[in-house]
C-alpha positions in Angstrom: -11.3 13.2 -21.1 -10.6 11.3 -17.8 -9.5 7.7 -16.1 -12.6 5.7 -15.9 -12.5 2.9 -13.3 -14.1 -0.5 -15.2 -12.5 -2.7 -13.0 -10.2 -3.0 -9.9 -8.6 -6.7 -8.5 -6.6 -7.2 -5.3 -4.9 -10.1 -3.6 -3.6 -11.6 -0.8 -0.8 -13.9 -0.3 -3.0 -16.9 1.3 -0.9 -17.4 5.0 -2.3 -14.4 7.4 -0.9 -13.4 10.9 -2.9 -12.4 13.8 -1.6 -10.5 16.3 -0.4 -13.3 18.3 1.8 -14.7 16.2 3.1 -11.5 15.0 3.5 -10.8 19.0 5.2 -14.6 19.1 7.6 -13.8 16.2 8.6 -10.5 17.6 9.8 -12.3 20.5 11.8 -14.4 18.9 13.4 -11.7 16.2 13.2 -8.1 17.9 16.2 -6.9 19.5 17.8 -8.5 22.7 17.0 -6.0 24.7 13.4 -5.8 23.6 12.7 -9.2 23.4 11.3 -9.6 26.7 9.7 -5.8 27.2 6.2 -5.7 28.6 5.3 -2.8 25.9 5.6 -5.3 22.7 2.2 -7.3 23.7 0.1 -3.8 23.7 1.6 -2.9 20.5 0.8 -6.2 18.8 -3.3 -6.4 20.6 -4.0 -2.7 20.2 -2.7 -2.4 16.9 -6.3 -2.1 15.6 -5.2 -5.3 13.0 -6.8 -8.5 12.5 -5.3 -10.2 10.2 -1.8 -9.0 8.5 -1.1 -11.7 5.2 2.3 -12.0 4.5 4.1 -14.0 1.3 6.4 -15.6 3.5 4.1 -18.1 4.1 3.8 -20.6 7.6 6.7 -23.1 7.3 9.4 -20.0 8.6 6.7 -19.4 11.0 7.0 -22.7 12.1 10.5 -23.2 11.9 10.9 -20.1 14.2 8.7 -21.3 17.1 10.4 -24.8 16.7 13.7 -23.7 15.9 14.6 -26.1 12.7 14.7 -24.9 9.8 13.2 -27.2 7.4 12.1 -23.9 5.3 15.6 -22.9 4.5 14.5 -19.3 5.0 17.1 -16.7 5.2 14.9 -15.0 7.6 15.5 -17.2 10.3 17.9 -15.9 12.8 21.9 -17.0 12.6 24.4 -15.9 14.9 25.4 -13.4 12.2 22.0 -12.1 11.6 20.7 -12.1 15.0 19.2 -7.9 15.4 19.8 -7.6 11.8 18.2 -10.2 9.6 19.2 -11.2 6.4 21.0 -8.5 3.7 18.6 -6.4 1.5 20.1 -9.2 -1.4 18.7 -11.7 0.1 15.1 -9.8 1.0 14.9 -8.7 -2.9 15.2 -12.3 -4.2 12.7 -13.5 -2.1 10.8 -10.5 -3.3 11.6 -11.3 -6.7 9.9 -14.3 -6.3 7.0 -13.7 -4.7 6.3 -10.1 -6.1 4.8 -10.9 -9.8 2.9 -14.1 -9.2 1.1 -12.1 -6.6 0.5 -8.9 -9.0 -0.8 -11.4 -11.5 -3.5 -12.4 -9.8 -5.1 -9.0 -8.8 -4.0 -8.1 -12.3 -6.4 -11.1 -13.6 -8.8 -10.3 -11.2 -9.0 -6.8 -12.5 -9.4 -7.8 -16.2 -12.2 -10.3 -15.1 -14.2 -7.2 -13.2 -13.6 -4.9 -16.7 -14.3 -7.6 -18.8 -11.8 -7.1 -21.1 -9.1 -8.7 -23.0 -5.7 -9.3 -21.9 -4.6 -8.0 -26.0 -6.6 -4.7 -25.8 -4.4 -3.1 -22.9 -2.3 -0.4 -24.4 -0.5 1.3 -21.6 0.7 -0.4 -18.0 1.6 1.0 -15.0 3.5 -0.8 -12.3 4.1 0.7 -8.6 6.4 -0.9 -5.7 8.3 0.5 -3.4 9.1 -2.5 -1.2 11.7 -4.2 -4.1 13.5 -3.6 -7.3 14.6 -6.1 -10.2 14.4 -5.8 -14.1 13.0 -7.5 -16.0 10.6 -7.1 -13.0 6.5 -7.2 -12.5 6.1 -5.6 -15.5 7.8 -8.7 -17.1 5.3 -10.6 -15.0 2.5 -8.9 -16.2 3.3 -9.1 -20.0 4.4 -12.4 -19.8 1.6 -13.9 -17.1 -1.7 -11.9 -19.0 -0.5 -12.2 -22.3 -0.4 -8.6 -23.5 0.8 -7.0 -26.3 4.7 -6.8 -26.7 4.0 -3.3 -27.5 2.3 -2.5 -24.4 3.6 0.7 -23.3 5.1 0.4 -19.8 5.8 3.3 -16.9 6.8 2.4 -13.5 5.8 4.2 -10.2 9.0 3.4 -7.8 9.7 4.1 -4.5 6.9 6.7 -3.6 5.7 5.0 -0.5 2.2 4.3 0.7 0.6 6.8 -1.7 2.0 5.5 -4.8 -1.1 4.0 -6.5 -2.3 7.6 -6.1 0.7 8.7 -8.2 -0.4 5.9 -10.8 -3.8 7.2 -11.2 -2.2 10.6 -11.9 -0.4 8.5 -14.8 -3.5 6.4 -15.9 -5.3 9.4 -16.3 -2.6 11.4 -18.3 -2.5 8.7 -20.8 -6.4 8.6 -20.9 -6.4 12.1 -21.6 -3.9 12.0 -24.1 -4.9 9.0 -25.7 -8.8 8.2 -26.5 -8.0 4.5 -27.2 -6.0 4.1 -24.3 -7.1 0.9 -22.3 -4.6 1.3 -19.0 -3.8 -1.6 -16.6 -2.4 -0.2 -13.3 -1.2 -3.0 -11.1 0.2 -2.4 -7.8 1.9 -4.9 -5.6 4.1 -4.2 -2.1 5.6 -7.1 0.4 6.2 -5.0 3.0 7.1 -8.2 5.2 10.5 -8.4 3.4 11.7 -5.9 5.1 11.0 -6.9 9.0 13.1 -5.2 11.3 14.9 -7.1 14.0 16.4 -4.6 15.8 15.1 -2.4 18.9 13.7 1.0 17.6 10.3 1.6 18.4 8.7 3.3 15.2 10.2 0.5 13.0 9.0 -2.4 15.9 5.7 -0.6 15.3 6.3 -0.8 11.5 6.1 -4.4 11.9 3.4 -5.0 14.2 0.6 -2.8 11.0 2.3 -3.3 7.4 1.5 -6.4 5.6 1.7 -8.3 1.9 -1.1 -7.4 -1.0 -1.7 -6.2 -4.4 -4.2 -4.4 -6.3 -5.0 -3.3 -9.5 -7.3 -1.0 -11.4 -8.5 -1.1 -15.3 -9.9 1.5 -16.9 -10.2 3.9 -20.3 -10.9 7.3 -21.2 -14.3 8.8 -20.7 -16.6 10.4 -18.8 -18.5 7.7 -16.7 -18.7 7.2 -13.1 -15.5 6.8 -10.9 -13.3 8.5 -13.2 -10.7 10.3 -11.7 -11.6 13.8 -12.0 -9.0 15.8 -10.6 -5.6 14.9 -8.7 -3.4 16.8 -5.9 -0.3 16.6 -4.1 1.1 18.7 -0.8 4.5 19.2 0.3 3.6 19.1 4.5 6.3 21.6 5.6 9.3 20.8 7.6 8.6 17.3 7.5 11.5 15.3 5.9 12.3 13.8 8.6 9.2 12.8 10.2 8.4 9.9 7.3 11.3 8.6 5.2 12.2 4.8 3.1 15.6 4.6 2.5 17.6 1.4 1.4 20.0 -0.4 4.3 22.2 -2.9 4.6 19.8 -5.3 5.9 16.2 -4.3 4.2 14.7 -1.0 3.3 14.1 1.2 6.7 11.6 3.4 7.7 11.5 6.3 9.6 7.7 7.3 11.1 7.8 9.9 13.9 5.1 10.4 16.1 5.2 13.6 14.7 3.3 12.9 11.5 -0.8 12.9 12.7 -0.2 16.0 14.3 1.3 17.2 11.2 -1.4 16.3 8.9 -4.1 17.4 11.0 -2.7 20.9 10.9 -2.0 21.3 7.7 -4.2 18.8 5.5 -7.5 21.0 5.5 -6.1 24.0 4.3 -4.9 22.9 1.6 -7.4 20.2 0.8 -9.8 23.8 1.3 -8.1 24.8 -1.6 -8.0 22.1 -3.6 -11.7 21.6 -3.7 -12.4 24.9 -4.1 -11.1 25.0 -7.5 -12.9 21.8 -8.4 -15.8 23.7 -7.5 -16.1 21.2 -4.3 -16.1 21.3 -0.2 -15.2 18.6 2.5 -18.9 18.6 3.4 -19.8 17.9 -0.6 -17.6 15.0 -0.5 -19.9 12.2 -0.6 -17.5 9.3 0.6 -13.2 9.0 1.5 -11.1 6.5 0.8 -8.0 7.5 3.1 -5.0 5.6 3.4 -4.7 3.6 6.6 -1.0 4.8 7.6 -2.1 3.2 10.9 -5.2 4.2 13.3 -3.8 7.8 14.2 -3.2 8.7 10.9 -6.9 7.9 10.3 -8.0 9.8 13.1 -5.8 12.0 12.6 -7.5 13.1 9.4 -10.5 12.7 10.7 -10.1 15.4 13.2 -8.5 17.7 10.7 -11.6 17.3 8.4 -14.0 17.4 10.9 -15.5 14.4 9.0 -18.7 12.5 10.0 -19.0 9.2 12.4 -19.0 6.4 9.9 -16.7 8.6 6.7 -14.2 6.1 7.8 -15.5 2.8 7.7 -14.5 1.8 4.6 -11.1 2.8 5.1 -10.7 1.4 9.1 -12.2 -1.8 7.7 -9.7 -2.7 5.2 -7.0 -1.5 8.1 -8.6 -4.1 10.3 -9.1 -6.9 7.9 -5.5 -6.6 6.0 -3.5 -4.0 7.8 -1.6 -1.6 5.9 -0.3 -2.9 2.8 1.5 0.4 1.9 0.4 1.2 -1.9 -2.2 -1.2 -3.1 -4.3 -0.8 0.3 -6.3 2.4 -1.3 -7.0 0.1 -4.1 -9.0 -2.5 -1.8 -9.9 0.6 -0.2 -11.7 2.0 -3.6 -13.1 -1.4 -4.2 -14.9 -1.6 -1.2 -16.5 1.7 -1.8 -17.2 0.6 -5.6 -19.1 -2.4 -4.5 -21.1 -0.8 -2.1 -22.0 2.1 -4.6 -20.4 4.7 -2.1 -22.1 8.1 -2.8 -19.6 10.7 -4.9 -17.8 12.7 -5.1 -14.9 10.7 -3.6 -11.8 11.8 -2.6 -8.9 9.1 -1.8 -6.2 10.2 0.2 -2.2 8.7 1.4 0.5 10.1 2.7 4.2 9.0 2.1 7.4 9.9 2.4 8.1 13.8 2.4 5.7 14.0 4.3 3.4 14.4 1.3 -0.4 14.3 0.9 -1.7 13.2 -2.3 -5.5 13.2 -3.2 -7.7 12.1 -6.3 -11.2 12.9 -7.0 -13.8 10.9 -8.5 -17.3 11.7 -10.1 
């Protein structure tokens, strides 16, 4: 038996950056010897990103550019913090409040598109990797939908930008195992808690793509369409240093060498080759992607690799350009989008995280 879909959610927190103001805030909060570079502006305008929303909200924005500080945000620069930012305490509890009213409401959102009741979900999931507290979203979840104190919880941490991936992989254990099983899988990341201020590129380029969201999926054993069929995960060799998320002193850092595209397009098809294979499956009988939007070279990247066709990344470059990458739920708007437009299957979703691994999921 496998993981149907019946219903996926997402949100946004409501404020949104464009590049501009992300370009005018990076001025303001970069290093101070980057500050003033003539290579942030391209980085910011060529970043392929519309719109990045961000829970923070406008009145730091505005506090920044004005310099008051009406907000109270400990995100505005200090003479301690300047090049720093605030301590990873402080980013977690403004995390811990922002995290689970945003969760609940792709979480409500989902329930509405399965049409089903908050008191018939026997198994959640939760997955972040951008902040840690317990009681935590879970918490949220129970508490905020109503479900059953016996709800049966498992929590995805820490796995990066594939890590609703790795909760499918869950869902669909417990739908396999379990013929009642009714399985929320919520996913939430606020990626803009951990802005860097300091003067290294891949982390300035970190900040100028990642953004706020959540997204969640319901769904029960069976065998209708967009049930998750099969799921994969590769080891890219001698890459553990290329992508890494580790915990620092002054917000979770990430390490994203230029190495990584290269990387995946040499080694991604032959094992995805394999893969299919034993789902008795090619890339050309693949009938749509969802690919995780690590940022346009990634994309491309894979692209190349796969030898895919114009237009088997629209789905996936268009929630890049509308949201940016939001890091774990963003394959969830991704799968949406596909859903609603009746994508052909089979489907494969794809994201890559820390590792560097490749993890894949195939619906019918």
């Amino acid at each position: 038996m496998s993981f149907v879909v019946q219903g996926i959610g997402t949100a946004c927190p409501p404020f949104a950056a464009s590049p501009e103001i992300g370009l005018q805030v990076a001025r303001h909060l970069a290093g101070p010897d980057v500050r003033t570079s003539t290579w942030l502006g391209p980085l910011y305008t060529g970043s392929g990103v519309k719109f990045r929303h961000q829970a923070l909200g406008e009145k730091p924005i505005a506090d920044l550019f004005a310099g008051t500080n009406d907000s109270g945000s400990p995100f505005l620069p200090s003479p301690e913090t300047d090049g720093v930012g605030p301590t990873t305490g402080a980013r977690l509890r403004e995390y811990a409040k922002e995290a689970g009213p945003l969760v609940l409401r792709a979480a409500v959102d989902a329930m509405s598109a399965a049409d089903r009741d908050p008191g018939t979900i026997t198994h959640l999931i939760t997955v972040t990797c951008t902040g840690f507290q317990s009681p935590g979203i879970d918490y949220a979840l129970i508490r905020g939908l109503g479900l059953s104190p016996n709800v049966e919880r498992t929590q995805v941490g820490f796995m990066g930008c594939h890590g609703a991936l790795n909760g499918l992989r869950v869902a669909s254990a417990f739908a396999s195992a379990d013929s009642q099983a009714v399985v929320l899988l919520a996913a939430v990341e606020l990626c803009s808690m951990h802005y860097y201020y300091g003067s290294r590129a891949d982390r300035l380029i970190a900040n100028a793509i990642f953004a706020d969201g959540a997204g969640a999926v319901v769904g029960t054993g069976g065998d209708g369409p967009w049930r998750v069929d099969a799921t994969g995960s590769c080891l890219i060799p001698d890459s553990a240093d290329d992508m890494a998320w580790v915990i620092g002193d002054h917000g979770f850092e990430m390490t994203l060498s230029r190495k990584v595209p290269g990387k995946i397009a040499v080694h991604l098809k032959p094992w995805l080759d394999g893969w299919l294979v034993r789902h008795g499956l090619s890339v050309e009988a693949v009938g749509s992607w969802a690919i995780h939007p690590g940022g346009p070279k990634i994309l491309s990247a894979v692209e190349e690799g796969l030898n895919l066709s114009e237009g088997a990344m629209a789905a996936s470059r268009g929630v890049f350009t509308d949201y940016g990458n939001m890091s774990s739920p963003t394959v969830l708007f991704i799968l949406n989008r596909l859903r609603n437009a009746n994508a052909p299957r089979p489907c494969v979703a794809l994201g890559f995280g820390p590792g560097l691994v490749a993890e894949a999921s195939l619906f019918r």
